[in-house]
N, C-alpha and C positions, 0 to 999 in steps of 0.2 A: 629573549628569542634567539640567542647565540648559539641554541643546539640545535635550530633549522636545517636543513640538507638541503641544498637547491641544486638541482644539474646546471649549468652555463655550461651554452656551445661556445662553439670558436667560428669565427668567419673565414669559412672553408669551399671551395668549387666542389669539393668531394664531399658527399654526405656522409660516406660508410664512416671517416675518420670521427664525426659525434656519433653516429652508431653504437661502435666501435670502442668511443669514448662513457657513450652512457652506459653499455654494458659492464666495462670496467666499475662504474662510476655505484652501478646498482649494488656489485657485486663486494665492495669494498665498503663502502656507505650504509648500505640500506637493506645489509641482508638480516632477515630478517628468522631467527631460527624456531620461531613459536608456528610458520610455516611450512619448514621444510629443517631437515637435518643436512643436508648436501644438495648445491645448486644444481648436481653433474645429475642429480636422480630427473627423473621425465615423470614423475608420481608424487605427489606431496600428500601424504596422506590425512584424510579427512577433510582435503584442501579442495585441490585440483590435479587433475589426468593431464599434459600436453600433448592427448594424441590427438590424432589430424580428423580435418570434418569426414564425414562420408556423405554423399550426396544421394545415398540409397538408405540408409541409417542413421542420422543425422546426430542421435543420442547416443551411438559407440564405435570404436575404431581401436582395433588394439596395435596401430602404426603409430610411432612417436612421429611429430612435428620434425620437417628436414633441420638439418643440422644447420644451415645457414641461416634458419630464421627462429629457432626453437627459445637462444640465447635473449635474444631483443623480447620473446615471447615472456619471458622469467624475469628478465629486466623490467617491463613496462608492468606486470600483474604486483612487484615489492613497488615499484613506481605509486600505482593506484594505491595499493596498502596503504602506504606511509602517508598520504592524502586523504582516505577513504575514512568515515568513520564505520561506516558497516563493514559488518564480520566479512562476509564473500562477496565476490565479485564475477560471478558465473555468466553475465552478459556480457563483461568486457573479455574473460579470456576464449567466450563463442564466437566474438567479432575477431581474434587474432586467428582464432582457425578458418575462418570462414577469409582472412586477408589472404594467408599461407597458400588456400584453395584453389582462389582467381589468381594470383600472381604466378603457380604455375600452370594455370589453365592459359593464361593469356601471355605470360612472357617464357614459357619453361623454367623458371628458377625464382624461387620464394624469396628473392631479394626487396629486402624493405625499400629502399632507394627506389624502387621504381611504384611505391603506391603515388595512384592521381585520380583523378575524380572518375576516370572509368573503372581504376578497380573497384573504387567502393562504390558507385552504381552498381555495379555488378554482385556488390556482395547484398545490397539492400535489395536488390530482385530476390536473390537466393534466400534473405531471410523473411522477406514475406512470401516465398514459397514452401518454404520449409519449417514455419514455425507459425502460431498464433499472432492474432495482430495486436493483442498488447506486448508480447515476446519482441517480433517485429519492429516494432516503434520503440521500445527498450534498445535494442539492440544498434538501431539505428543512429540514436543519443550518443551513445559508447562509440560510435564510428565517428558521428561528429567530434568526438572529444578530442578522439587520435587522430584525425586529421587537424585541428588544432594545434596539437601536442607535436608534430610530425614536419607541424608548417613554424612554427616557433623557433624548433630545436637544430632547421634546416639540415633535415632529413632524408629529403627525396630530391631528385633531380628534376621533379614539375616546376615550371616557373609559375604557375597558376594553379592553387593549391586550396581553393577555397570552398569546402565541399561543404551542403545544406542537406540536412537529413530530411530526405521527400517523405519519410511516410509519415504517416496520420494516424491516431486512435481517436476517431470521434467519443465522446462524450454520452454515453446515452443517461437520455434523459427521459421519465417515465410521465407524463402529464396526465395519463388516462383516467386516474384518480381508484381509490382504491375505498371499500369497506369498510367498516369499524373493525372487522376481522382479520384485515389486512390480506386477505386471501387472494392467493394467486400473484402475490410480486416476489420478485425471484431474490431480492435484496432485503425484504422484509421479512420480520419472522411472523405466521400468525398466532395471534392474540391468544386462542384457546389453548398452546402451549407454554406460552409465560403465564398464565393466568394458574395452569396446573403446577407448575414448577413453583410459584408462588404459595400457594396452596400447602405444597409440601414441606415448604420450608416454615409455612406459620405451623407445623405442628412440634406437638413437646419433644424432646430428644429421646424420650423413652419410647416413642412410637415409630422411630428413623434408624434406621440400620447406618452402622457407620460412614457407607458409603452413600447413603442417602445425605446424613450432614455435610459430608464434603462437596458433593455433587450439588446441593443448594446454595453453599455458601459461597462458592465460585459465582456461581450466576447469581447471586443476587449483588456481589459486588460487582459484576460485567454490567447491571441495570445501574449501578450507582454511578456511574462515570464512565462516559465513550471508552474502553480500554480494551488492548488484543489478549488472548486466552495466554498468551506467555508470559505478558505485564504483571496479570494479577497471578501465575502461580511462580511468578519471581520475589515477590512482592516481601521487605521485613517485617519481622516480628512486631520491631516497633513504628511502625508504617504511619500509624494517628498522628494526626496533627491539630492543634487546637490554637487560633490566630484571631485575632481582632481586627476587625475590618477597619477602613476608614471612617466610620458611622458607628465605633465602640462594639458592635455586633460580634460574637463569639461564633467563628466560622469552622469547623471540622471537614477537613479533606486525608487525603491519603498520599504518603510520599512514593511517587512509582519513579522508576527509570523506563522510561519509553523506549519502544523499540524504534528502526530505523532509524534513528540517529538524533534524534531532537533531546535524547540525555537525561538526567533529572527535572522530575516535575514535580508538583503537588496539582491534585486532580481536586477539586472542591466537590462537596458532596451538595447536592440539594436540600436542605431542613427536613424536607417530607422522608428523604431517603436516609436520613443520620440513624433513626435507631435500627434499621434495615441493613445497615454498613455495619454496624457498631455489634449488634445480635451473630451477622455473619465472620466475623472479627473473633468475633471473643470462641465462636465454635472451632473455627481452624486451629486456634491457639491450643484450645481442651485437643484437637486431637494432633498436633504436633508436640504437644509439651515432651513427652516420654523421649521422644527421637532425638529431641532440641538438645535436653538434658542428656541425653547418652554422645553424642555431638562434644559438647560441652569439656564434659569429662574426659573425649579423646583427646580435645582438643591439650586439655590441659595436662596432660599424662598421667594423668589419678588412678592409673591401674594399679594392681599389686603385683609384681614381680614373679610371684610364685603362684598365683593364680590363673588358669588356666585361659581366661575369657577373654583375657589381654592376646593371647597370642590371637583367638578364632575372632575377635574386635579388629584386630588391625588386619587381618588378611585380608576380611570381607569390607573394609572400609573405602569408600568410592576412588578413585584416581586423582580429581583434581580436589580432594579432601586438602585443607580446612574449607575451601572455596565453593560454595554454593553455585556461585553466580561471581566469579574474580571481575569481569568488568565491571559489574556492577559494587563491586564491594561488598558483596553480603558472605555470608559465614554459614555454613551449616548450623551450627549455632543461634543463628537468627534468621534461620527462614521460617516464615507465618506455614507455607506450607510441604513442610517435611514431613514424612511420613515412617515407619517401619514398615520391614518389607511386610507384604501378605497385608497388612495393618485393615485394609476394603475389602479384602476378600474371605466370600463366607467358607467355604470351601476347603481353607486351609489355616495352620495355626499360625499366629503373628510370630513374624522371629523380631523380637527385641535385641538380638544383636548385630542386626543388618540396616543399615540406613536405605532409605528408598526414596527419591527425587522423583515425583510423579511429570509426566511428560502429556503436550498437548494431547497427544492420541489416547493417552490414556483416561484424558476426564473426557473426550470428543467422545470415548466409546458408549458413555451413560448414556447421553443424548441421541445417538442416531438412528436413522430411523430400519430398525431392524430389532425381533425378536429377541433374540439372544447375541450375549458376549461374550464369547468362551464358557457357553455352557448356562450363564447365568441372564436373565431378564435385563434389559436397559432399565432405566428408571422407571418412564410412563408405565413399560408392562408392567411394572413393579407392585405400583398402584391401580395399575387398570386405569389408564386414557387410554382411551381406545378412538380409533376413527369408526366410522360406518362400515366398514370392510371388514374392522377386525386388528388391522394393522396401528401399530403404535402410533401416538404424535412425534414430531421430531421438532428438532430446534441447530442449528449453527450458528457458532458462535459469532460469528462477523457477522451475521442478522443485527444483534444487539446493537452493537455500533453503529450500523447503519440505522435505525431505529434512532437511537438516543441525538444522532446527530440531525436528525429529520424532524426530532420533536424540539431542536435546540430553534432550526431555520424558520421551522412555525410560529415558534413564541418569539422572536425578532432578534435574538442573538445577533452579535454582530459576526462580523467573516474570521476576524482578527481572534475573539473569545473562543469562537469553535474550534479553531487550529490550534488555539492555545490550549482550550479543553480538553482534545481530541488528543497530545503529544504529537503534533502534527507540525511539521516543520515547514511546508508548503500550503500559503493561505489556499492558493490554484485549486489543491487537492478536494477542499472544503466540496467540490461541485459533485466529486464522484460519491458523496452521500447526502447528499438533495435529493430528496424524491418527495417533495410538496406535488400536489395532485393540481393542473391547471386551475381548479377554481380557490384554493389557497391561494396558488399564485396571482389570479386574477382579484382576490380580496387584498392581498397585500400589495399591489401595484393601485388600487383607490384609496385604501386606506392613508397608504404613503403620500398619496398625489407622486408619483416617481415619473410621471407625464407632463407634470408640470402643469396640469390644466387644474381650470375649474373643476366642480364637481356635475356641476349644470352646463352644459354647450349648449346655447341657442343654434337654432337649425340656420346651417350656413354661416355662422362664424367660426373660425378656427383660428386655434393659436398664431402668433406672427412668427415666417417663416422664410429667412433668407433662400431664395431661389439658387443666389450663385451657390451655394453650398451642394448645390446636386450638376455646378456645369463638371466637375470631371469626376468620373464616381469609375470607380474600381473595380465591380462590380455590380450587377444589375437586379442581385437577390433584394431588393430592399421595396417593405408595404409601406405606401402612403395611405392613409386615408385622413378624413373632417377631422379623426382626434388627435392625429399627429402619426409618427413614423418609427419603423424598426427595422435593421439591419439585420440579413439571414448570413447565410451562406449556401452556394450555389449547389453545395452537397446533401443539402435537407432539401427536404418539402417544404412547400408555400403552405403557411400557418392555416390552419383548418378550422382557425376561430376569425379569419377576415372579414371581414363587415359587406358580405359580395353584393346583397343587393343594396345595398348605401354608402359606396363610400368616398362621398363626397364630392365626384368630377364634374357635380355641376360647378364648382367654384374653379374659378380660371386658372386661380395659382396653385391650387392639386393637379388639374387638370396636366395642365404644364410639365409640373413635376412627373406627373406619371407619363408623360410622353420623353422626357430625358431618358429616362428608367427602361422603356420598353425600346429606346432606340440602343441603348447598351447592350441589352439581353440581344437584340437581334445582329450587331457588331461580335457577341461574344460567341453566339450561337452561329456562325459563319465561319469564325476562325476555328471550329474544331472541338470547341468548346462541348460534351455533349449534353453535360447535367444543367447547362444554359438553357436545351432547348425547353424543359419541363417548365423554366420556369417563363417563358416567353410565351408559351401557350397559357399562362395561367395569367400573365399580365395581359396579352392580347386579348382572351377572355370577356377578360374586365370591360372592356371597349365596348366588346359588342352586348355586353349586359345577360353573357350568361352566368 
């Protein structure tokens, strides 16, 4: 680890001098020229713009960042880099403009020295004004970093420097339960378009237009294993894997490199799903082989000098040629899906001498839900799925995932398999593709005993329940009832499956408990509190037995 870079400040009264020093520090260390050819440019192209927020436009500003703070701005974004494993980083250099902004709103001079917990309040107003509130809360994170980073590096002249990023992105969570059709959830895909997409792909290849096999064989590997539409058309030629389990078992998976950061995986295929991988595998191959092979051939300079095709081969040859995919380490040569240009489309003749990297928009285009694409039918019209209207079926690809990862939570998957399944580097995340329908939920909370009770309660007895556990409670979002207890939070609704006409306050030690509980709500709902008071009316309720 001796080729680490670390900045160390110096114990200074003056912050500008580590500024100052980590500018130097970025600039000589850490520059980085796969983002920028020259530090003095304000444009890094394909990168990032440093021009300044606009508070009426939010998304352009052709004003570069002041001079006194533009430098710290270039220093800290090769900073994140060289830390970062993801490509961009376009939340954290929003929060530098959005610093730039307040600091001379509030002091006249975009001097770094002077960030403290009111500039960045200020800026996390502006960015839950001004942006989505998973943008928002993104953004937010990135602020806490650099106030971290800012408070470490003794940066700023705040002797209190300890800033918490206030916003929130609630969690939605869908319990309403849903159809065998799946219809109408906005996360899910319905049923009667994978079932058609299915359909298509079971028939013989003489009956599938080119762009019908590729367009199947994409999704049906997106159905084999949780994966993003990038994964699988990054995905090598020799991508199989064939492993023996613990239990001698011959297991086949697929070797991906996940996106967001989680790196090299192998994604296990399900047994039901192997000859559906394997089918979809072998078709991509049949129609990359030509490309692969002419790839190959550049790679290896096997032209003939005096033939013509060498010259029109290398002009039209991609930019970052041999490199598919350079982070990933794949090769033109061994991508499963390469294509020649034209090679999908009916319209025009294939040129065999042009390599073509097909891009997410471009397979998103088969699926979506609209008539034509440049002229030609999406898939469903292709086939005729039709809706009642007239209008195609449609399908998104993160439906799938969302899907695969919901049939994973139903069949009992653990937290830990899913994120590992999923190339998911965050178990946390596992929640934002749960969409079990409350009475799963409610089967898999008995089935588990996760209550810890019997299966039978006798009327009027309940589990044993230390009382002092509720003398200092933190909040007052929380249902007791005969079968035991659950912790909300004061921003939701009181659970719509509570037991209102039974639950349980004939027994003294509920009873009790639920009088701590309503004297909190009415402490919290006093001080200000205002999403306390819904829930006071709905414990007070309780009391009076409506």
């Amino acid at each position: 680890m001796n080729n680490v870079l670390i900045f160390k400040p110096i114990e200074t009264i003056d912050p500008i001098i580590n500024i100052n020093k980590f500018i130097s520090f970025c600039k000589d260390s850490l520059f980085n020229p796969n983002l920028t050819s020259s530090w003095e440019s304000s444009v890094w192209p394909k990168y990032y713009k440093f021009n300044k927020f606009d508070v009426k436009n939010n998304s352009y500003n052709k004003e570069t960042l002041d001079d006194d703070f533009i430098d710290f701005a270039k220093a800290y974004m090769f900073h994140v880099h060289s830390f970062n494993k993801s490509k961009l980083s376009f939340n954290t250099l929003s929060i530098l403009k959005l610093i730039e902004f307040v600091l001379l709103k509030i002091y006249k001079e975009a001097n770094v020295t002077k960030c403290d917990n009111l500039v960045f309040d200020e800026c996390a107003r502006l960015a839950s004004e001004k942006y989505s509130k998973m943008a928002a809360f993104c953004m937010g994170k990135e602020l806490e970093k650099l106030s971290v980073f800012l408070n470490e590096n003794r940066m700023t002249y705040s002797y209190y420097f300890n800033w918490v990023n206030p916003l929130r992105c609630k969690v939605e969570q869908t319990w309403s339960g849903y159809d065998v059709s799946l219809e109408g959830h906005p996360k899910l895909p319905n049923v009667n378009s994978i079932t058609a997409i299915a359909e298509i792909f079971s028939k013989s290849d003489n009956d599938l237009s080119t762009r019908d096999v590729f367009t199947t064989a994409i999704f049906a590997l997106l159905m084999c294993a949780p994966s993003r539409i990038s994964e699988i058309l990054s995905l090598p030629e020799d991508c199989e894997i064939l492993e023996e389990d613990s239990m001698g078992v011959q297991r086949y998976g697929l070797r991906f490199f996940s996106a967001k950061g989680y790196e090299g995986n192998i994604k296990w295929v399900p047994t039901t799903m192997i000859p559906v991988a394997k089918k979809a595998i072998e078709r991509l191959r049949c129609l990359s082989k030509n490309a692969r092979e002419l790839a190959r051939v550049i790679e290896g300079n096997n032209l003939q000098d005096s033939n013509s095709l060498e010259k029109s081969i290398n002009e039209n040859k991609p930019k970052t040629f041999p490199w598919y995919d350079e982070e990933k380490n794949i090769k033109y040569s061994n991508a499963l899906c390469l294509l020649n240009k034209n090679q999908l489309c009916k319209s025009r003749k294939v040129n065999v001498k042009m390599l073509y990297k097909p891009t997410v928009q471009f397979f998103i285009a088969d699926i979506v839900d609209s008539n034509f694409i440049k002229g030609n039918f999406n898939i469903f019209k292709r086939h005729n799925y039709l809706n009642g209207d007239g209008s195609p079926y449609l399908l998104r690809t993160h439906q799938l995932r969302h899907l695969l990862n919901t049939f994973a939570q139903i069949n009992g998957m653990d937290d830990f398999s899913i994120a590992r399944w999923s190339g998911r580097k965050c178990i946390s995340q596992n929640s934002f593709y749960d969409h079990r329908s409350h009475d799963q939920m409610a089967n898999m909370i008995r089935e588990n005993n996760l209550l810890g009770l019997t299966n039978e309660i006798p009327n009027k007895n309940i589990p044993v329940v230390n009382v002092d556990e509720f003398e200092a409670l933190s909040s007052g979002a929380i249902l007791v009832t005969k079968h035991g207890y659950c912790k909300h939070s004061y921003a939701f609704e009181p659970c719509r499956h509570y037991p209102v006409e039974d639950p349980g306050f004939e027994n003294k030690i509920i009873s009790t408990i639920h009088d701590k509980i309503l004297e909190k709500t009415i402490n919290d709902k006093n001080e200000g509190n205002f999403n306390a008071e819904k829930w006071y009316e709905f414990q007070n309720d309780l009391i009076k037995g409506e």
